[in-house]
Structure formats: structure tokens, C-alpha cells
N, CA, C and O atoms as a GROMACS GRO file, in nm:
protein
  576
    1UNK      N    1   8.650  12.444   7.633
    1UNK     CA    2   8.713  12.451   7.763
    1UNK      C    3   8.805  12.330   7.781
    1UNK      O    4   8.766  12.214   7.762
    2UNK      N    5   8.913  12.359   7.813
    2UNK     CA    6   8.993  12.265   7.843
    2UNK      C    7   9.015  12.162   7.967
    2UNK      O    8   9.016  12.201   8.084
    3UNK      N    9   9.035  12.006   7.921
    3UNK     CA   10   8.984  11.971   8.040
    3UNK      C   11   9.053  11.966   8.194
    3UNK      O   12   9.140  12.052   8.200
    4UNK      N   13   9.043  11.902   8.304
    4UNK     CA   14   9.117  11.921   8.418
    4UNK      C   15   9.186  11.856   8.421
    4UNK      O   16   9.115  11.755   8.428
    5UNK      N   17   9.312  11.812   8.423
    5UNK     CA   18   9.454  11.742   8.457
    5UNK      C   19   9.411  11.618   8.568
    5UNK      O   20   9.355  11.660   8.668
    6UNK      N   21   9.427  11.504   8.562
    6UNK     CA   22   9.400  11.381   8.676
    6UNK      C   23   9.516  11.275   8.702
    6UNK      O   24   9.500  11.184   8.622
    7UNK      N   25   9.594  11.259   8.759
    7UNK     CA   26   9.663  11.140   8.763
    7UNK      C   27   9.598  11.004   8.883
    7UNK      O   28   9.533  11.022   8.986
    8UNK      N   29   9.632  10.908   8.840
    8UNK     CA   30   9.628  10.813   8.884
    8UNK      C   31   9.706  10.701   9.003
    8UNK      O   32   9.825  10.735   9.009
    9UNK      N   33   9.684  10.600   9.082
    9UNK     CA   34   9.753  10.578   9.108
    9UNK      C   35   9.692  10.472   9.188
    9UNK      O   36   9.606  10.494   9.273
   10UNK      N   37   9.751  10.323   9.150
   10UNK     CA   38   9.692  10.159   9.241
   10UNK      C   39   9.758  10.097   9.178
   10UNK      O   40   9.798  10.118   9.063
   11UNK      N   41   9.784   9.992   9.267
   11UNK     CA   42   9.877   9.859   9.228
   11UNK      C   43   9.830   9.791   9.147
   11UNK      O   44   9.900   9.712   9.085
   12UNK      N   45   9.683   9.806   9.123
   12UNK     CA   46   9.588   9.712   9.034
   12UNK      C   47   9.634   9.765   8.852
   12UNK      O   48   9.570   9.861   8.808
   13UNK      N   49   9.699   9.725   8.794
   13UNK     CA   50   9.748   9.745   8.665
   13UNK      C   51   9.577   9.748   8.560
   13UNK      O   52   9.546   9.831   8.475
   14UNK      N   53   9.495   9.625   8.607
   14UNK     CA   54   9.396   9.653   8.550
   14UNK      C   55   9.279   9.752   8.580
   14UNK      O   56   9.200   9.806   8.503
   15UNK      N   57   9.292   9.760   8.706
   15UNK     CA   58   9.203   9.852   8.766
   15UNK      C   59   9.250  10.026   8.677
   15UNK      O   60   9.181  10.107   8.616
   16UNK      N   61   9.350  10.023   8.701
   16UNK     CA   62   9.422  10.158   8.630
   16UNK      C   63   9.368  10.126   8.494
   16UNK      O   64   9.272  10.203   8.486
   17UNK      N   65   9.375  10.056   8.381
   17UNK     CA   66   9.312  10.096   8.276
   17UNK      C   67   9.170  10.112   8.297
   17UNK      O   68   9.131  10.204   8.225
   18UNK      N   69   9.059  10.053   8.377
   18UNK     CA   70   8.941  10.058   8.412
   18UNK      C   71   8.913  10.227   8.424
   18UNK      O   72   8.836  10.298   8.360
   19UNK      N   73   9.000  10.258   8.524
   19UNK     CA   74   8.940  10.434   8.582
   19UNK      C   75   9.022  10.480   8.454
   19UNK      O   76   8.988  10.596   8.433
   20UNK      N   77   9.074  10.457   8.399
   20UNK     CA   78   9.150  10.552   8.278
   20UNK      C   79   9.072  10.550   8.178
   20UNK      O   80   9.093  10.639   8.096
   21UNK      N   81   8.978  10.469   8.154
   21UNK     CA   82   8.847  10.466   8.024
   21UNK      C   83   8.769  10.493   8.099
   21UNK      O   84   8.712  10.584   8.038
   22UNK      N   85   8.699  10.480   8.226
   22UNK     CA   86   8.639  10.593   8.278
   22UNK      C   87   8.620  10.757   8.284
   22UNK      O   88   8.530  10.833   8.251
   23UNK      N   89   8.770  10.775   8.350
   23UNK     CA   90   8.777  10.906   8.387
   23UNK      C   91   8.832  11.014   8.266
   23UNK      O   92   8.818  11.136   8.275
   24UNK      N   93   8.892  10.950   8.163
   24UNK     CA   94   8.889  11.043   8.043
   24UNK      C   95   8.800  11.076   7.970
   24UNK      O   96   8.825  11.144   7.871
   25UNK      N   97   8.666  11.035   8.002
   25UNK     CA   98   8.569  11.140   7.909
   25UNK      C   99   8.577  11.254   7.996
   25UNK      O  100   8.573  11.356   7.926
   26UNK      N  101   8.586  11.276   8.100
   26UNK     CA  102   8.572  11.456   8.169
   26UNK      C  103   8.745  11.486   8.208
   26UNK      O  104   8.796  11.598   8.209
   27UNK      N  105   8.812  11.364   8.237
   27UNK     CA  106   8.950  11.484   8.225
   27UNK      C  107   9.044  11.428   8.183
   27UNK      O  108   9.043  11.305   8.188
   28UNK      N  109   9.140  11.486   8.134
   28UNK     CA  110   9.296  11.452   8.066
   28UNK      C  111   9.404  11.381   8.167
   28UNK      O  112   9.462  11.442   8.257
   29UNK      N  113   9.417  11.279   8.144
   29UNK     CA  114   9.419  11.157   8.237
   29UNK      C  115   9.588  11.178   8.158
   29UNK      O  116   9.609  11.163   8.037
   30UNK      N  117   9.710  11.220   8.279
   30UNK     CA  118   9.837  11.231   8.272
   30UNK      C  119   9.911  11.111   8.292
   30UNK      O  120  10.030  11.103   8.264
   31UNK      N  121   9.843  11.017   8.340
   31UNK     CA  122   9.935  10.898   8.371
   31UNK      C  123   9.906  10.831   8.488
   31UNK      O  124   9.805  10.862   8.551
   32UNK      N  125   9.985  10.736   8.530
   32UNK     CA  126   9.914  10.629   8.637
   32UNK      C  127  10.059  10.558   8.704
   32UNK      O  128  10.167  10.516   8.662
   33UNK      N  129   9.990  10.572   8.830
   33UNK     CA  130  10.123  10.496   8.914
   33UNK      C  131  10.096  10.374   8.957
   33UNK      O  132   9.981  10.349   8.994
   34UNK      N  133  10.206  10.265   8.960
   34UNK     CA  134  10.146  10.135   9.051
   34UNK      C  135  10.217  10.155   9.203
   34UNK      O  136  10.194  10.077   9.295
   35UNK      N  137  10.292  10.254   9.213
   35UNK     CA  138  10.290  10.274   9.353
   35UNK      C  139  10.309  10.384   9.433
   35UNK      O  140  10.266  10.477   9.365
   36UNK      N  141  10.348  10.427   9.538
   36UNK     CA  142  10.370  10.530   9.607
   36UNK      C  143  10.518  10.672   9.553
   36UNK      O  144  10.534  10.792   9.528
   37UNK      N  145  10.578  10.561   9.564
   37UNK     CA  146  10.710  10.665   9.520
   37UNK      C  147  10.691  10.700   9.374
   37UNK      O  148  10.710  10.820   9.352
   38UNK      N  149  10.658  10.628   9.267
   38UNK     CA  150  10.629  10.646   9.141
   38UNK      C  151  10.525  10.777   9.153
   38UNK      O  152  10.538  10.868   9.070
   39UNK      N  153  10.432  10.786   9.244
   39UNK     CA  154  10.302  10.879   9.241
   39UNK      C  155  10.381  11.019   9.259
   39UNK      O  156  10.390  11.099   9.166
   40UNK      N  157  10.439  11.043   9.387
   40UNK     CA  158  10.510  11.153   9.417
   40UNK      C  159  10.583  11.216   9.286
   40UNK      O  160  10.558  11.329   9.244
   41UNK      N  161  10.673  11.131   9.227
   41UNK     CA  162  10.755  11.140   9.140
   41UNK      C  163  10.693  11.217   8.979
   41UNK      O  164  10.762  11.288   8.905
   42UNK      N  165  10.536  11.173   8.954
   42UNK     CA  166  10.520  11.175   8.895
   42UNK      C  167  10.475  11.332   8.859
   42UNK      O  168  10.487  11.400   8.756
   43UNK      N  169  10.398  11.370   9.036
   43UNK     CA  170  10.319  11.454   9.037
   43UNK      C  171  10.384  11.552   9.056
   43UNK      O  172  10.336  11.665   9.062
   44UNK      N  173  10.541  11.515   9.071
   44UNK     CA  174  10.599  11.652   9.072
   44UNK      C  175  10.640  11.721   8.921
   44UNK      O  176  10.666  11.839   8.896
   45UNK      N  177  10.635  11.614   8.839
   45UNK     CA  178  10.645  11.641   8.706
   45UNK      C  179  10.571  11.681   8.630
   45UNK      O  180  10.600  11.765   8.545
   46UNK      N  181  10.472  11.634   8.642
   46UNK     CA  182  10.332  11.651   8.535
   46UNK      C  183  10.246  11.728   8.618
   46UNK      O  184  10.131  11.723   8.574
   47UNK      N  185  10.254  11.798   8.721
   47UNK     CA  186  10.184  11.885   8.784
   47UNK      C  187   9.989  11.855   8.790
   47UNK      O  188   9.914  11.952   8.775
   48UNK      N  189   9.942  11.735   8.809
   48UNK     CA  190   9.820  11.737   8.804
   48UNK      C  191   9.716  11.807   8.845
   48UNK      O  192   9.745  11.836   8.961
   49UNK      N  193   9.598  11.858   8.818
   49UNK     CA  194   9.491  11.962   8.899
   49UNK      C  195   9.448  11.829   9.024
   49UNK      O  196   9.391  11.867   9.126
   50UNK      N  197   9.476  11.690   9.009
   50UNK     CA  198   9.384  11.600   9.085
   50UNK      C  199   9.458  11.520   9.044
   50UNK      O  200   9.521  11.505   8.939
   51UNK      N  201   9.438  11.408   9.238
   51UNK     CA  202   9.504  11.328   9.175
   51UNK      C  203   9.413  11.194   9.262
   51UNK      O  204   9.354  11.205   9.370
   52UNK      N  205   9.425  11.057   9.167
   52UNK     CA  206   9.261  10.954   9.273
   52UNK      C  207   9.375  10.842   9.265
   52UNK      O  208   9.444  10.814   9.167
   53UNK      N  209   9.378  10.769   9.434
   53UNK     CA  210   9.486  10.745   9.492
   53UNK      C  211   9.426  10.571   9.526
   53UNK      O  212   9.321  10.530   9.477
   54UNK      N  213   9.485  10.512   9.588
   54UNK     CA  214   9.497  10.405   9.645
   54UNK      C  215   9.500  10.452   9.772
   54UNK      O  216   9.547  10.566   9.778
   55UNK      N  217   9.455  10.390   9.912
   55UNK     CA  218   9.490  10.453  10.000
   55UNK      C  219   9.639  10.355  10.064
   55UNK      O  220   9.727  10.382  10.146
   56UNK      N  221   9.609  10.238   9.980
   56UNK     CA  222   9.751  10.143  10.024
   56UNK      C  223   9.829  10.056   9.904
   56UNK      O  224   9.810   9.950   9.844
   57UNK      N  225   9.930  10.166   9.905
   57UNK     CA  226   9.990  10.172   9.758
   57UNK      C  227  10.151  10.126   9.803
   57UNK      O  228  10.224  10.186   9.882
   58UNK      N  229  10.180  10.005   9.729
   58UNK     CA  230  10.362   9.982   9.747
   58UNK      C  231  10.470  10.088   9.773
   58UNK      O  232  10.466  10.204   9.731
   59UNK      N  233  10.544  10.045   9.831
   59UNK     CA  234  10.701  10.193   9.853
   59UNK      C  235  10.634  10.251   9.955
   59UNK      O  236  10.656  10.213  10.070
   60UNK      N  237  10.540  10.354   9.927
   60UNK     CA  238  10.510  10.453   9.984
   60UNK      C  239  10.378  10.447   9.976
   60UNK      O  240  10.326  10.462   9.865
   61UNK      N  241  10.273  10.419  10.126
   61UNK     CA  242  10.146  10.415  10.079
   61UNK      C  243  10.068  10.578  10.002
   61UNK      O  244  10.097  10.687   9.952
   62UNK      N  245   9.998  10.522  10.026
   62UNK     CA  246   9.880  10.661   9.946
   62UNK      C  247   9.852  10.814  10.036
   62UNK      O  248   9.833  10.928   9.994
   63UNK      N  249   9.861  10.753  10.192
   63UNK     CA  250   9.850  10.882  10.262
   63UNK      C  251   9.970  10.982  10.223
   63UNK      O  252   9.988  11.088  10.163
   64UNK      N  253  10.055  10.865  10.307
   64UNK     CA  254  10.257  10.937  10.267
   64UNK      C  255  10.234  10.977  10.175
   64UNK      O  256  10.239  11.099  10.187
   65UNK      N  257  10.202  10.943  10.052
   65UNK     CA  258  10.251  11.002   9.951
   65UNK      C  259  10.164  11.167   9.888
   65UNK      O  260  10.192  11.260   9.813
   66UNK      N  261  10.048  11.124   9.974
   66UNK     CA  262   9.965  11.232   9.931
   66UNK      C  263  10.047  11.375  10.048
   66UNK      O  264  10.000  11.487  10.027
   67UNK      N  265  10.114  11.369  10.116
   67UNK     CA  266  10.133  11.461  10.221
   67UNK      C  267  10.237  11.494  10.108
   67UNK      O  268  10.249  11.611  10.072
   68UNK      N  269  10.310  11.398  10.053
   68UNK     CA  270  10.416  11.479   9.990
   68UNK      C  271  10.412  11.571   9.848
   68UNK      O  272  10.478  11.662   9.795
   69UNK      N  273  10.301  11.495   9.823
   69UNK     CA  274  10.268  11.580   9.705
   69UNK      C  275  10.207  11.721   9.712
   69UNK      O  276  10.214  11.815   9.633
   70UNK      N  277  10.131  11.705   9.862
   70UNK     CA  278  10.070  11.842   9.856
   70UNK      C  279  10.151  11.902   9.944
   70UNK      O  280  10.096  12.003   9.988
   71UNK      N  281  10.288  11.881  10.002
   71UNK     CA  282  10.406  11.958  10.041
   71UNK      C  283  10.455  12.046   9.863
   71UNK      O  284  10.484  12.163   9.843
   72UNK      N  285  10.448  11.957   9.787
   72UNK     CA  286  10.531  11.990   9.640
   72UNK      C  287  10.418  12.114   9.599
   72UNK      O  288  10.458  12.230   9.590
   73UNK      N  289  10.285  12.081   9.578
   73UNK     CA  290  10.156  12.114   9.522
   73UNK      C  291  10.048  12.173   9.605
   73UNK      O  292   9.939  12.123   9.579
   74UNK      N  293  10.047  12.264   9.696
   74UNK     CA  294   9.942  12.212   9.808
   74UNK      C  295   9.782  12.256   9.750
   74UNK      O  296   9.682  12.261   9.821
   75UNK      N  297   9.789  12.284   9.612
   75UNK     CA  298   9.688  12.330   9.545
   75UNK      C  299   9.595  12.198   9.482
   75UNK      O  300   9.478  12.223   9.452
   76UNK      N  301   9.645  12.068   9.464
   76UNK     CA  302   9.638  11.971   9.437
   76UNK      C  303   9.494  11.877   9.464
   76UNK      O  304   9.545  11.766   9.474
   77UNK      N  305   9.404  11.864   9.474
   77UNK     CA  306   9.312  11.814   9.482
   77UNK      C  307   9.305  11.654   9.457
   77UNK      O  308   9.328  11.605   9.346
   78UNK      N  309   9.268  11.568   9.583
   78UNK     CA  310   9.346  11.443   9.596
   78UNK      C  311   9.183  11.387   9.638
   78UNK      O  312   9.105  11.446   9.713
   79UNK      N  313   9.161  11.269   9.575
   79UNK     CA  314   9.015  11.176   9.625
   79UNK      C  315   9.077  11.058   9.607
   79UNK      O  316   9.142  11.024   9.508
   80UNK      N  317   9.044  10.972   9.748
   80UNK     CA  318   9.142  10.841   9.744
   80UNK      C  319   9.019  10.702   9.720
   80UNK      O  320   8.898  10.697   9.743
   81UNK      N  321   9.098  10.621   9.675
   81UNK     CA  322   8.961  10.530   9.592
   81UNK      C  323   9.013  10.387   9.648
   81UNK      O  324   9.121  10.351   9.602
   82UNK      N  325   8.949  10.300   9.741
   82UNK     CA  326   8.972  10.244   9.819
   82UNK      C  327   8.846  10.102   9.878
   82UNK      O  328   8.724  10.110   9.889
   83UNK      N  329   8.922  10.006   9.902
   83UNK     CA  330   8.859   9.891   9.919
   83UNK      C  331   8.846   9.932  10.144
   83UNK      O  332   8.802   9.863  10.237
   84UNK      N  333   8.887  10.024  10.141
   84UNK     CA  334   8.925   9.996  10.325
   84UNK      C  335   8.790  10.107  10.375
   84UNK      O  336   8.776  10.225  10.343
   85UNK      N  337   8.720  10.037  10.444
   85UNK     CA  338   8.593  10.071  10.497
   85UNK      C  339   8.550  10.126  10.656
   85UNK      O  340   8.452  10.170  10.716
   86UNK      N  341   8.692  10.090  10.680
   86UNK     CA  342   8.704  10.163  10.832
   86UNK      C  343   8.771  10.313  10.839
   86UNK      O  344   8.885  10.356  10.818
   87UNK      N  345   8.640  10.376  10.880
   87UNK     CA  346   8.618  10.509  10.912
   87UNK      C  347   8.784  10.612  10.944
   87UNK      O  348   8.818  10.727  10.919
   88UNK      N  349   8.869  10.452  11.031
   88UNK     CA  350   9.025  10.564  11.026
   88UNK      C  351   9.111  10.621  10.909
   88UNK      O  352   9.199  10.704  10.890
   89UNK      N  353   9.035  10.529  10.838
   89UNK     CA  354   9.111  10.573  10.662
   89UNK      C  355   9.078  10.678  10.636
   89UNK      O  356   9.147  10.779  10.630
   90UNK      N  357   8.980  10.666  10.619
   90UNK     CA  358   8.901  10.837  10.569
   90UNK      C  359   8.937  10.949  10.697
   90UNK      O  360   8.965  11.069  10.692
   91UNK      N  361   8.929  10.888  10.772
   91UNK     CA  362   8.995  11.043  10.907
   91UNK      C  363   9.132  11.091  10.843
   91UNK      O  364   9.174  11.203  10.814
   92UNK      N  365   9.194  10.951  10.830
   92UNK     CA  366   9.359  11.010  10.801
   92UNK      C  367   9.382  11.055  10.663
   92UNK      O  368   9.468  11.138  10.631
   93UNK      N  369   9.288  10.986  10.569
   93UNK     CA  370   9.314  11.093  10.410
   93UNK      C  371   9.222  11.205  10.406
   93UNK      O  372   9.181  11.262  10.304
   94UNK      N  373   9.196  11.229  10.512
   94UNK     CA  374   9.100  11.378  10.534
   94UNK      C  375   9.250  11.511  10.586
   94UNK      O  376   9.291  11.619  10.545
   95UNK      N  377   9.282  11.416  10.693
   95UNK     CA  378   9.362  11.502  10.745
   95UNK      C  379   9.493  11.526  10.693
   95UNK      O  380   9.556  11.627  10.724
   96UNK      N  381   9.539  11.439  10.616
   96UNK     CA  382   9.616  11.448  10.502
   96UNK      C  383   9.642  11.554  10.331
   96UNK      O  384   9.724  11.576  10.243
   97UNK      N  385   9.493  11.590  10.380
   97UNK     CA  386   9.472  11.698  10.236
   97UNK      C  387   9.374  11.608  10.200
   97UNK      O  388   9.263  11.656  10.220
   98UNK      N  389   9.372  11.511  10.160
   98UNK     CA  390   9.225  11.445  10.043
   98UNK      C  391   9.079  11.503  10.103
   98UNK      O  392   9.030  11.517  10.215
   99UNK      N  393   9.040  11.528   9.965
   99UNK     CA  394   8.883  11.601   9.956
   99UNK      C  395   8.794  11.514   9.896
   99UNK      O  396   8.699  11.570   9.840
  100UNK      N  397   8.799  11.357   9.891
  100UNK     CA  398   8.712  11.264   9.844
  100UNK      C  399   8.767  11.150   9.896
  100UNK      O  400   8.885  11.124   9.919
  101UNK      N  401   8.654  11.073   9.916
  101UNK     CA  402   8.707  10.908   9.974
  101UNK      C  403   8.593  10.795   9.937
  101UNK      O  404   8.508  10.742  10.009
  102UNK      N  405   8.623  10.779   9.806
  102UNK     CA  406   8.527  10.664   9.764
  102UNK      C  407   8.592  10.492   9.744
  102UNK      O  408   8.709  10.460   9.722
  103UNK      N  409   8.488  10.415   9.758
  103UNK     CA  410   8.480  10.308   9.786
  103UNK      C  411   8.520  10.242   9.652
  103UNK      O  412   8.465  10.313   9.567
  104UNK      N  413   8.601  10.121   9.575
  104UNK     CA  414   8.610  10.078   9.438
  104UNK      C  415   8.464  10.043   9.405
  104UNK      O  416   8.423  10.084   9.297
  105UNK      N  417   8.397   9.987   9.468
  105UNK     CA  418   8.319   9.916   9.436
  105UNK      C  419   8.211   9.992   9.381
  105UNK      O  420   8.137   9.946   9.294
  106UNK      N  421   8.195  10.138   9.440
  106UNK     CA  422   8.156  10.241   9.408
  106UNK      C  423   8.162  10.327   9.264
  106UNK      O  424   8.071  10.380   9.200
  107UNK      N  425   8.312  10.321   9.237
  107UNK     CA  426   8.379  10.409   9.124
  107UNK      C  427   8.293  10.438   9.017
  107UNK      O  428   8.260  10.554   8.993
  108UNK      N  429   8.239  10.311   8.929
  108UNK     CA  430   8.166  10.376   8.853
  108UNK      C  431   8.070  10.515   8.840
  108UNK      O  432   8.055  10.609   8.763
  109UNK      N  433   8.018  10.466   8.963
  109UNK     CA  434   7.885  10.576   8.996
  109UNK      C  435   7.900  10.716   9.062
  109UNK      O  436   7.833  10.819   9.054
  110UNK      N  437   8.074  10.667   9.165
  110UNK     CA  438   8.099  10.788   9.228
  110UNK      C  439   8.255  10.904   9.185
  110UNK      O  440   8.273  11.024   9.204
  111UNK      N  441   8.315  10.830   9.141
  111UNK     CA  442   8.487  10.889   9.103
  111UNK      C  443   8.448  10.974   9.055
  111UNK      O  444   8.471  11.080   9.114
  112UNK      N  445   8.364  10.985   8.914
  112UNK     CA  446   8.371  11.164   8.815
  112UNK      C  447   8.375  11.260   8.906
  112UNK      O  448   8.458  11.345   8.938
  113UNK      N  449   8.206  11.213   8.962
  113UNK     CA  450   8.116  11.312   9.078
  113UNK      C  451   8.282  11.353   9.160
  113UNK      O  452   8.365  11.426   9.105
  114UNK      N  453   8.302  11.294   9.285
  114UNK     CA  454   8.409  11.306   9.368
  114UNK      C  455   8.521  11.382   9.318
  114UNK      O  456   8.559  11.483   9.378
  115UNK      N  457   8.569  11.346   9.227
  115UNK     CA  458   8.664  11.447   9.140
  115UNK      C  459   8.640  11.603   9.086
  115UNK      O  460   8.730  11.686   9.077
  116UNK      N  461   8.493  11.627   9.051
  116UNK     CA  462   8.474  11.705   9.026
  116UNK      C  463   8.462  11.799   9.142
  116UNK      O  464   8.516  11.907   9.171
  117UNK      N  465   8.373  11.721   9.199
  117UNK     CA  466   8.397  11.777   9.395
  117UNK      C  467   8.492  11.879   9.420
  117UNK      O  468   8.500  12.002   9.425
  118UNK      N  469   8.570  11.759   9.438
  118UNK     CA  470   8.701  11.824   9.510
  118UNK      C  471   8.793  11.948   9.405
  118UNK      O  472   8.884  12.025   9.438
  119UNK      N  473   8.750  11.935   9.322
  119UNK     CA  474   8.798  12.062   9.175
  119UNK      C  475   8.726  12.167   9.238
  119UNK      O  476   8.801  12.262   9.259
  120UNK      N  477   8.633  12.182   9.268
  120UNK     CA  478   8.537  12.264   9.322
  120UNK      C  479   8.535  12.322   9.475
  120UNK      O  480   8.457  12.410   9.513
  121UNK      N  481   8.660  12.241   9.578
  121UNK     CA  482   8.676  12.290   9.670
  121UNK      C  483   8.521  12.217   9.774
  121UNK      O  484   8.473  12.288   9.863
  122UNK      N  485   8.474  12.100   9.749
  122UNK     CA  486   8.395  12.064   9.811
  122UNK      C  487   8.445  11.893   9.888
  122UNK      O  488   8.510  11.817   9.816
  123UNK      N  489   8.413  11.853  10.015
  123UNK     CA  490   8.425  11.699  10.010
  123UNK      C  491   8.329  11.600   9.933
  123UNK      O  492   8.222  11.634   9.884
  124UNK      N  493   8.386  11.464   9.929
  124UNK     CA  494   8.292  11.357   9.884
  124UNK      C  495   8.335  11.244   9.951
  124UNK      O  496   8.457  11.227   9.958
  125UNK      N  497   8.252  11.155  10.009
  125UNK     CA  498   8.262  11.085  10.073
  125UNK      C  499   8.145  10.993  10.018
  125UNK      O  500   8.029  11.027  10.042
  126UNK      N  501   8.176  10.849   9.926
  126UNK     CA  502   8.083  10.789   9.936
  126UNK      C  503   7.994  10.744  10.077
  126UNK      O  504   8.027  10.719  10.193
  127UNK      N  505   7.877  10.748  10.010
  127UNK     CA  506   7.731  10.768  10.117
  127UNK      C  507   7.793  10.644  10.218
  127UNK      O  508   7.840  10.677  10.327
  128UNK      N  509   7.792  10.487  10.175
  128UNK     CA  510   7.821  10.384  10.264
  128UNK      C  511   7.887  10.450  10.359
  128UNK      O  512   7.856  10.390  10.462
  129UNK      N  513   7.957  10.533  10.385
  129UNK     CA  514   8.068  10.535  10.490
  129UNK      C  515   8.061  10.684  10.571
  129UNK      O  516   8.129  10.715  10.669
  130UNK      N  517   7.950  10.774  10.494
  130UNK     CA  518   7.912  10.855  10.581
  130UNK      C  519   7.903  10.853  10.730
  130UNK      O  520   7.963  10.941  10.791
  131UNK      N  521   7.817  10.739  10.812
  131UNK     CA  522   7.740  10.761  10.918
  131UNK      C  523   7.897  10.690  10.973
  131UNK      O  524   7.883  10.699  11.095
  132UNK      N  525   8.014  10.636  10.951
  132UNK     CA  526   8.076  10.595  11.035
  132UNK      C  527   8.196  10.672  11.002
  132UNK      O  528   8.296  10.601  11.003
  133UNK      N  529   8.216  10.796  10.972
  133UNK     CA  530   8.322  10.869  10.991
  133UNK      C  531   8.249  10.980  11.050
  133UNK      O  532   8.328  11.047  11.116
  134UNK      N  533   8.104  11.039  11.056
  134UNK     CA  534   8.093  11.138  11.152
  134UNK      C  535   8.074  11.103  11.297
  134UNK      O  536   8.050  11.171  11.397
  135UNK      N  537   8.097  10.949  11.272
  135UNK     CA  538   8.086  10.905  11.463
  135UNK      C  539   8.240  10.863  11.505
  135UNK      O  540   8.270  10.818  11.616
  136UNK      N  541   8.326  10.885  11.406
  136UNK     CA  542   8.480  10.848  11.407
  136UNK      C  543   8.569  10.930  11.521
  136UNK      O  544   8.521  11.042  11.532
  137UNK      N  545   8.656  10.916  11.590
  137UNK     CA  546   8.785  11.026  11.627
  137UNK      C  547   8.822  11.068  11.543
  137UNK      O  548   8.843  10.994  11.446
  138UNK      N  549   8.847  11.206  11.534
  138UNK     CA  550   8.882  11.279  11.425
  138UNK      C  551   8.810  11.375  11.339
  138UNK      O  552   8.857  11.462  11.266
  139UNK      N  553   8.680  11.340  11.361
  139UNK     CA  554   8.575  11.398  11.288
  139UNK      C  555   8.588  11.513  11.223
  139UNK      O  556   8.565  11.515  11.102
  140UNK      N  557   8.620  11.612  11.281
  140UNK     CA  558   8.617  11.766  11.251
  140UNK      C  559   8.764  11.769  11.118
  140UNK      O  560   8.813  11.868  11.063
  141UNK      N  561   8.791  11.668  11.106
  141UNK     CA  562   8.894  11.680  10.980
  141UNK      C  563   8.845  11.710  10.827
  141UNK      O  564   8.890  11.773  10.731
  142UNK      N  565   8.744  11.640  10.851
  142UNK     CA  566   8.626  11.576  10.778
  142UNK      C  567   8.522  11.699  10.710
  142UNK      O  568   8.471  11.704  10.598
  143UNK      N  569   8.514  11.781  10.808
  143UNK     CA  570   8.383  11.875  10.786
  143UNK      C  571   8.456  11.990  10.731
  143UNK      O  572   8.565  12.026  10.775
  144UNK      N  573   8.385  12.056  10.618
  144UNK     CA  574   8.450  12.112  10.555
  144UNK      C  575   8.390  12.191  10.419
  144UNK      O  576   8.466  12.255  10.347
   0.00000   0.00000   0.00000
């Protein structure tokens, strides 16, 4: 079986090789952006099944850019991977299209899982941040 298409995308140059020896044992890892406009650009090219984001990415942050991609793609499956712990992030990459919102600090344990998730048409939301996005404005973006 062939595997699922993933692109990448954070300013962190090292962090990007980190999830890229991660995330290629389960999928075919197309490439990596260090910023916003590069991401769009990319994803209109290489057509990814998924794509695990920054939520605050140069040029063009990570939300913007995710609206535009799933304007291009809206089939696209987007989990944003993120140091920002306040509950409005995750409202707005909910309502944005993203179907995962994990924490870096997390990644090891949670990105495959989350990715696979959202391949599957399910959310993921690392656990830490559960109890403060279902008490968030916005909530019902979320549930799903």
C-alpha cells in the first residue's frame, strides 16, 4: 500500500528535519516550507493528502495560508503543530479547515497519531489543551 502524501511547514529549519525523520516512516514526506507563501506555493504543486503546519509561519502565517490551500485543495487534511497554548489558536485553525492541533513539545508522541486522524476524517487535539478549547468562544468549530 502506498503511503499518504505529507508536506511540511515551520520556520524552524531544524525542527523540519526532526518531523521529517519522524514522519517518514508512515508517510511520503513531499517537502517542507520555512514559511507561509512558500507552503501555499508548494501545495499547489505537489498536491499533498496532509499537510502539519506552524500556526505562525513568516509571509503568510499558518492559518492564511491554510485557508488558501484548502481554497486550491479543499480535500486536504491540515494538523497544525504549535508552541501557542491559548485555546484561540485552536478555535481559529479549527475554523480554518485544520483537523489536528498538537503541541511541539508533544510531536513525538502525538503528530503520526494526529495525521493519521485527520486522513481518516477524525479531529486531534492534543489532550493538554482539550479542557480549554471546549470552554473557548467558538467551540462548536471544534466538534466534529
Amino acid at each position: 500500500m502506498a503511503k499518504k502524501t505529507i508536506l511540511l511547514a515551520d520556520e524552524d529549519k531544524e525542527l523540519l528535519k526532526r518531523l521529517r525523520a519522524l514522519l517518514s516512516k508512515e508517510f511520503k514526506v513531499l517537502g517542507a516550507a520555512t514559511d507561509g507563501k512558500t507552503l501555499v506555493s508548494m501545495a499547489r504543486d505537489l498536491k499533498p493528502q496532509a499537510v502539519v503546519a506552524d500556526v505562525r509561519l513568516p509571509l503568510v502565517n499558518g492559518i492564511q495560508a491554510i485557508r488558501r490551500i484548502r481554497k486550491q485543495n479543499p480535500d486536504v487534511c491540515v494538523v497544525f503543530l504549535t508552541d501557542r497554548e491559548e485555546a484561540r489558536y485552536a478555535v481559529r485553525a479549527a475554523q480554518a479547515g485544520a483537523s489536528g492541533y498538537v503541541m511541539k513539545d508533544s510531536a513525538a508522541d502525538q503528530l503520526a497519531r494526529a495525521v493519521h486522524d485527520a486522513l481518516c476524517g477524525r479531529m486531534f487535539v492534543s489532550p493538554c489543551l482539550e479542557f480549554r478549547i471546549k470552554n473557548a468562544p467558538g467551540k462548536p468549530a471544534l466538534q466534529g
